[in-house]
Every structure is written in C-alpha cells, then in structure tokens.
C-alpha positions as CSV (number, residue, x, y, z in Angstrom):
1,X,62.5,73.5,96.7
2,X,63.5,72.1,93.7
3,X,67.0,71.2,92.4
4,X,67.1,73.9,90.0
5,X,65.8,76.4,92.7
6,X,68.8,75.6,95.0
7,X,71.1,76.3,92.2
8,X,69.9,79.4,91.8
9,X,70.0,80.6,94.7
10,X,73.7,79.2,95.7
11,X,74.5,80.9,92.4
12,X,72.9,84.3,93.8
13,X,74.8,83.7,97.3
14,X,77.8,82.8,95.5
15,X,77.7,86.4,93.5
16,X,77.1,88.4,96.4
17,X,79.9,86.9,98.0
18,X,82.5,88.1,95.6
19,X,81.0,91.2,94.8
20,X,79.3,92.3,97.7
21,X,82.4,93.8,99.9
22,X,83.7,95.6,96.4
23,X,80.1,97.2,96.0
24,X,79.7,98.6,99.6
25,X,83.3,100.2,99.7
26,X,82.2,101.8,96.6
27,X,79.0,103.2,98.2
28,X,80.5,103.9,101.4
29,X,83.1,105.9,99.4
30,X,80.5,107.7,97.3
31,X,78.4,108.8,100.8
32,X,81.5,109.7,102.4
33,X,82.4,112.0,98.9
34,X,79.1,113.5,99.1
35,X,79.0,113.8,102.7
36,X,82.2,116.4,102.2
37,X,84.8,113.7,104.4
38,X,86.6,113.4,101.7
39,X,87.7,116.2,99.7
40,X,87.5,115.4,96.2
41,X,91.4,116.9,95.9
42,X,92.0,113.9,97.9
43,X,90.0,111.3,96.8
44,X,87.5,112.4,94.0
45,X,84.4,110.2,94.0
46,X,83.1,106.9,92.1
47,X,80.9,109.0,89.4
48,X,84.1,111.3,89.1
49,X,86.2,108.5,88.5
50,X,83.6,106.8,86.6
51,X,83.0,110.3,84.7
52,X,87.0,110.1,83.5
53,X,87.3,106.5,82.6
54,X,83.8,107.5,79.8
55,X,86.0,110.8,78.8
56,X,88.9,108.8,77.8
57,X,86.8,106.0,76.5
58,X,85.0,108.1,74.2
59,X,88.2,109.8,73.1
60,X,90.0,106.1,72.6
61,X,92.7,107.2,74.5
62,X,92.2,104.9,76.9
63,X,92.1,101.5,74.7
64,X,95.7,103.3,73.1
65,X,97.0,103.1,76.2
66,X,95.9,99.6,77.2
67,X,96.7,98.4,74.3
68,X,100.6,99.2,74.5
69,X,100.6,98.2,78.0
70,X,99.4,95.0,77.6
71,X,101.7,94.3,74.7
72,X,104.3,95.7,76.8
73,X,103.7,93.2,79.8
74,X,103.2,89.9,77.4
75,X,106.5,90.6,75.6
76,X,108.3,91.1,78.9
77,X,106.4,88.3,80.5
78,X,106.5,85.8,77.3
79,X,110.4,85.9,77.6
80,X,110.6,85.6,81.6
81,X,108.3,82.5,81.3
82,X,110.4,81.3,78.6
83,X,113.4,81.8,80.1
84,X,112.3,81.4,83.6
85,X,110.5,77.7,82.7
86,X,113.9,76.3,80.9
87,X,116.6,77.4,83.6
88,X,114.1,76.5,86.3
89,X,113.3,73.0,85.4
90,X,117.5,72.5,84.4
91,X,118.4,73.8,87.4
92,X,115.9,72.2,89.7
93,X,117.2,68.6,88.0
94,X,121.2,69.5,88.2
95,X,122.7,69.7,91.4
96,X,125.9,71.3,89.8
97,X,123.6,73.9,87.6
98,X,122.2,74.6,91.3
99,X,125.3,75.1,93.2
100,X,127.0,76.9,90.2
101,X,124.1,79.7,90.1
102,X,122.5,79.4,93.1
103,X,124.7,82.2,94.7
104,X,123.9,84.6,91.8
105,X,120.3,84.3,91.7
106,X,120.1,84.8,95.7
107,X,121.9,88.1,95.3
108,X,120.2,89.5,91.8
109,X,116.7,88.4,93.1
110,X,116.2,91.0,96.4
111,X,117.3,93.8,93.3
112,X,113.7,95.6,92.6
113,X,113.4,96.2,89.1
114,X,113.0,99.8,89.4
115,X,116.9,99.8,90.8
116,X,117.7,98.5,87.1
117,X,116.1,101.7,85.3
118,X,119.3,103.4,84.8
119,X,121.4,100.3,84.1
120,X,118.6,99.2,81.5
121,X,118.6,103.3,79.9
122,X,122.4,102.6,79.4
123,X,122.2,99.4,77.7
124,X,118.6,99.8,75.7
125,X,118.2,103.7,75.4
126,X,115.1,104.9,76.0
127,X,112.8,102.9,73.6
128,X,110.9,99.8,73.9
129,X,113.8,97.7,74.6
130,X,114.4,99.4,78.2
131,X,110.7,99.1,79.4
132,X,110.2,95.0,78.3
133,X,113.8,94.5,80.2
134,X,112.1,95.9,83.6
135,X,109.3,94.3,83.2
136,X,111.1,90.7,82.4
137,X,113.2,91.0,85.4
138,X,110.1,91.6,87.7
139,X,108.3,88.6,85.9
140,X,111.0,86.4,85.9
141,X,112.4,85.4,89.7
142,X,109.2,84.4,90.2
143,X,108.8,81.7,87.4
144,X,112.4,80.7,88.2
145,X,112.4,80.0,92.2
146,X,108.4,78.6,91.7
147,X,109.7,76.1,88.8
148,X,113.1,75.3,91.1
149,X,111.0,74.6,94.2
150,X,108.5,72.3,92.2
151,X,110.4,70.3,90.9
152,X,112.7,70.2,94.3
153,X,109.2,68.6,96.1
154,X,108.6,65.5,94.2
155,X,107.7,63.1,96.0
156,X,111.0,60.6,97.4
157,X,108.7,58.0,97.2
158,X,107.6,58.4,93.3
159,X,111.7,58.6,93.1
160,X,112.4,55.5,94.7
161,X,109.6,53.5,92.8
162,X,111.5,55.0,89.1
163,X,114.7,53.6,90.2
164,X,113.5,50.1,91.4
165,X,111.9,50.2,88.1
166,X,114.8,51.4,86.1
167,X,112.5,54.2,84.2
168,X,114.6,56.4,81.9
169,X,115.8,59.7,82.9
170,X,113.5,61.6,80.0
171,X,110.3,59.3,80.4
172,X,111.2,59.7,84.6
173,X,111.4,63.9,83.8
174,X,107.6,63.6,81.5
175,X,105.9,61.2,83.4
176,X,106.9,62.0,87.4
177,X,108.5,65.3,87.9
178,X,107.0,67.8,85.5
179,X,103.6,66.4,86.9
180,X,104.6,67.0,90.2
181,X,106.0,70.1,89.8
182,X,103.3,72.0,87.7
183,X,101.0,73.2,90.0
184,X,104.2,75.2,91.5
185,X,104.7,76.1,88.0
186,X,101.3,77.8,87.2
187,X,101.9,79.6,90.8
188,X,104.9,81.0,89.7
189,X,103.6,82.3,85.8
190,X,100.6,83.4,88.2
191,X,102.8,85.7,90.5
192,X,105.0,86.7,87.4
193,X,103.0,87.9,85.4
194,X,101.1,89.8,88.3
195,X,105.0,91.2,89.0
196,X,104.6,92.1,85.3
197,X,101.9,94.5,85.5
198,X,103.1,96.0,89.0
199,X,106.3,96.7,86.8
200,X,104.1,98.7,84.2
201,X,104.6,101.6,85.8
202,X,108.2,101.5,86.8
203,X,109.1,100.5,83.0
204,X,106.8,103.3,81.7
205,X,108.7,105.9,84.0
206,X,112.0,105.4,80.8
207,X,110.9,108.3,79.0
208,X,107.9,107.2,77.9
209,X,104.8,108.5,75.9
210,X,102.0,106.0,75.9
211,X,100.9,103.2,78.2
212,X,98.8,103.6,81.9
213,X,101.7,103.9,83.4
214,X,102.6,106.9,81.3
215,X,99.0,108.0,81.7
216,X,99.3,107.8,85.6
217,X,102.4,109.5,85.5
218,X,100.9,112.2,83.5
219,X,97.8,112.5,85.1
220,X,99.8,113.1,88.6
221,X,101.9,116.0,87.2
222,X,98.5,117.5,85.8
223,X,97.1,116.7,89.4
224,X,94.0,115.0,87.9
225,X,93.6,112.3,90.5
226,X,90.4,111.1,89.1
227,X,92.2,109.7,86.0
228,X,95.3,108.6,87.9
229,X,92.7,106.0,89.4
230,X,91.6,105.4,86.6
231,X,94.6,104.2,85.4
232,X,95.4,102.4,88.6
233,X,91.8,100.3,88.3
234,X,92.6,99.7,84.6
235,X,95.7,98.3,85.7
236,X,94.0,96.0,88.4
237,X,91.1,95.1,86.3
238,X,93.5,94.2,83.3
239,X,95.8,91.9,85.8
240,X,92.9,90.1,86.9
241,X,91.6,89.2,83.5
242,X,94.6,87.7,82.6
243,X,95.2,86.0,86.1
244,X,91.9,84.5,85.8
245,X,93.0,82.9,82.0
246,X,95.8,81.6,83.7
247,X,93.9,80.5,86.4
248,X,91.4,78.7,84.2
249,X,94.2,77.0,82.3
250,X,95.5,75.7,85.3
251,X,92.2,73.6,86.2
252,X,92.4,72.4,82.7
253,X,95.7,70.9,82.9
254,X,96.1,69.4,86.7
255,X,92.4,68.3,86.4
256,X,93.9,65.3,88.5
257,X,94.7,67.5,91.6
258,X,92.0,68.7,93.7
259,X,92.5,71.7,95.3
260,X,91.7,72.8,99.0
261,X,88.7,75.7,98.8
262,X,88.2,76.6,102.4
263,X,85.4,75.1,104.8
C-alpha cells in the first residue's frame, strides 16, 4: 500500500476514534427513545433535540443568546487571565508576596462562585456587572494557583546554572522561568476559562434576560427539556471550540516541549 494510502486510512482510524463513542451513545439513545425506555418527559430524543436547536436557529434566537454568552464569558475570563497571570507570576517569584496572601487565597478559593451571587447583587445590582464578577471569580483561581505552581517547578538546576553565571534577575525571569512555567500557564487559562463557561449559568441566574444560561433557566420553568439540552450542548460545544484555540495556541508557543500522547 502506498504512503498516501496509509495516511488515509490512519486519518479514517483516527476519526472514528474521536467520534465513534459520541455517535453510538447518540444512536443507542435514539433506539432506546423509540423503543419507549425512555420517556420523552425524561429524556426527549436526538431528532427532538435536534428538531429545537433548527426552531431556534431559524428564529435567531439562538445565535442572540450565544452571542451574549460568549461575550459574557471573554469579559469575565479576559480580566481573570489578566489579573490571574500578573499576581501569579509576582507571587510565584516573591516569597513575602507568597506568605503575605497565601492564607487569603487558601480560604477565598474553596468559595464556589455561585455562594458570591448575593454578595455580587449588592455590590453590582443586577446588570452586567454582577454576571462578569461570577464568572471572573470562577476563571480566576485557576490561572492564579496554575501560574504559582509553574513558576514554583523550575528547575533548581536551570537556577543554579543563572547564579554561577550571574544572569540578571529580568533576563533570569524572560529567559528561564517564564519558559519553564508556561506549559502550567496554558493549563491554567485552559481550566479557567472552562470554569468560565460552567459559571454561565450561575451568572445568568442575577436576573437575567438573555444568554443559554437564561435560556436553560427558562426553558426548565416552561418544562421544555428538549431546548434545556439544547442549551446545555450549545454550552459544551461552545467550550470546546474555544478550548481547542487555546489548545492550538499552546503547540504554537512551547513548540520546544514534546508532549506525552499515550502508547
């Protein structure tokens, strides 16, 4: 078989692989919907579900409600991974910035941000400002303890070698830590911002009138359970996408690390 045959087929074997469990829970859920298992009250099928998700596309409700989401989530994210990033990296190189606010971020962090919803009514109100404060404080431990712990497992050796050489503290920062740490980095804007979306919902529940977590929220009290999955899949389907950018822009920037892929 020739080369370009081989490729074809690993890329065949390689598709079926990551879509071929999704594809027979969704035909094993379809059978068991038409079978009668499961009562559509329940569980309503994949074409019912599928059904919804083309009612609301046609109508554009849908994309209205993605939309605001999304810009919802990058707001809150942007300034947890802004914030996160700086405090993270000063605190990981300041032993007194560690021991000074260690304490507090130990406590705060365990806090789920949907305890913060009537703190954050009181200090935002109910508009846009409440709902990007829930979803930063989901976003941002993450960043912050991934960017901490990066930094904290640089290599002693790659230390030692920077003093014998008497490197400066800024070019020792650029060239040996930041390096070292990044890969913990991108895990941490990688589990933030998946925080962020799990947040939607929560940050959605302040009074709001637009967004999928609204939609699910309102879908629930109308007892359509076909579009409260479809908001749910939107949701996971959305935080994929922009996993998978993150994702890519991680192999762009530690193209110098090779990463472990299984056997």
């Amino acid at each position: 078989m020739s080369i370009i045959g081989k490729t074809y087929l690993t890329k065949i074997r390689h598709f079926i692989q990551y879509f071929g469990l999704l594809i027979i829970l969704v035909v094993a859920w379809q059978a068991l919907s038409d079978s009668g298992f499961i009562p559509p009250i329940i569980l309503p099928s994949p074409m019912k579900v599928a059904a919804a998700f083309w009612d609301l596309a046609k109508s554009g409700v849908i994309f209205k409600h993605i939309g605001i989401s999304v810009l919802r989530v990058l707001e809150g994210f942007g300034i947890a991974a802004i914030l996160g990033l700086g405090l993270g990296i000063a605190i990981g190189l300041s032993r007194t910035l560690d021991r000074m606010t260690g304490l507090i971020i130990q406590i705060i962090k365990p806090i789920p941000p949907i305890a913060w919803i009537p703190l954050a009514i009181l200090w935002f109100g109910i508009g846009e400002q409440s709902k990007v404060y829930i979803i930063f404080l989901g976003a941002f431990f993450p960043v912050i303890i991934n960017t901490i712990d990066g930094i904290r497992q640089t290599d002693h050796k790659l230390v030692e070698v920077a003093r014998v050489l008497e490197i400066s503290r800024g070019k020792f920062i650029r060239k040996v830590v930041l390096p070292g740490a990044f890969p913990a980095i991108m895990s941490g804007l990688r589990v933030g911002l998946m925080v962020a979306w799990m947040c939607v919902v929560a940050a959605e529940l302040i009074a709001a009138s637009s967004g999928v977590g609204y939609l699910i929220m309102d879908a629930r009290q109308l007892s359509q359970s076909d579009v409260v999955l479809v908001g749910m899949i939107t949701i996971g389907v959305i935080g994929k996408l922009m996993d998978s950018l993150i994702s890519a822009l991680e192999k762009r920037l530690i193209r110098w690390k090779t990463m472990f892929t299984g056997v």
